[in-house]
C-alpha positions as CSV (number, residue, x, y, z in Angstrom):
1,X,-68.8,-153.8,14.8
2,X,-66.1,-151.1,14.1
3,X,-66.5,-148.4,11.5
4,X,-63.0,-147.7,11.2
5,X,-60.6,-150.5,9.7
6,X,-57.3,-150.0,12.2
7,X,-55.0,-151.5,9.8
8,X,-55.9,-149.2,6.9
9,X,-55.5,-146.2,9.0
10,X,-52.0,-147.5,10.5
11,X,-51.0,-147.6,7.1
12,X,-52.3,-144.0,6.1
13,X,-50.9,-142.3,9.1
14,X,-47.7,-143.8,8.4
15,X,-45.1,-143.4,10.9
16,X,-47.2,-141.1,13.2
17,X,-48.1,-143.2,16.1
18,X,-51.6,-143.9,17.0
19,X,-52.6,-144.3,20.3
20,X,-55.4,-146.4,21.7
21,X,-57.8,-143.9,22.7
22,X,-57.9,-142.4,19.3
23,X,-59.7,-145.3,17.8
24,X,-63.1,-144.7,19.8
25,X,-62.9,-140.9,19.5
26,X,-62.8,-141.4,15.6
27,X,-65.6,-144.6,15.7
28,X,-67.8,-142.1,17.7
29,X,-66.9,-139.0,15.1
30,X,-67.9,-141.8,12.3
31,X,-71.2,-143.1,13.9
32,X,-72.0,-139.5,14.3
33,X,-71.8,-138.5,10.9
34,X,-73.4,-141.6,9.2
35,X,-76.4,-140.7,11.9
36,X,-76.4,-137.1,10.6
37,X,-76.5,-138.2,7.3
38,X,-79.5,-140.8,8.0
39,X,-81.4,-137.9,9.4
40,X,-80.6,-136.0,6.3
41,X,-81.7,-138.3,3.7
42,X,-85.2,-139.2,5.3
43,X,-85.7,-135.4,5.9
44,X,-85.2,-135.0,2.1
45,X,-87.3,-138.5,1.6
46,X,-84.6,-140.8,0.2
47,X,-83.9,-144.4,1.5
48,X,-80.3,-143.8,0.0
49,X,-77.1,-142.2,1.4
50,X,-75.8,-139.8,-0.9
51,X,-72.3,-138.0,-0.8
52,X,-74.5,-134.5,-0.3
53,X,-76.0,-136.6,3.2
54,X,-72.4,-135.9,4.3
C-alpha cells in the first residue's frame, strides 16, 4: 500500500524532478510519523488521530 499518492506530488513539485529513491525515503518518513502519532493518541487514551498526534 503506498502512503504517498506519486501523481499528486509530481504535480506539487512541479518541474523539479523526482527521482526514484525519493519515494521510499518519504513513504518511510510518512509511516514513521503516522506510528508516532498512534503512540501518541493511545498514551493520551484516544482511539482517534488528531492534528495535535502530529
Amino acid at each position: 500500500m503506498s502512503l504517498v499518492n506519486h501523481s499528486e506530488l509530481k504535480r506539487i513539485t512541479g518541474d523539479i524532478k523526482i527521482a526514484n529513491e525519493f519515494f521510499p525515503a518519504l513513504e518511510d518518513k510518512v509511516e514513521k510519523i503516522i506510528k508516532d502519532a498512534i503512540k501518541r493518541a493511545k498514551a493520551n487514551q484516544r482511539t482517534t488521530l488528531m492534528e495535535r498526534d502530529v
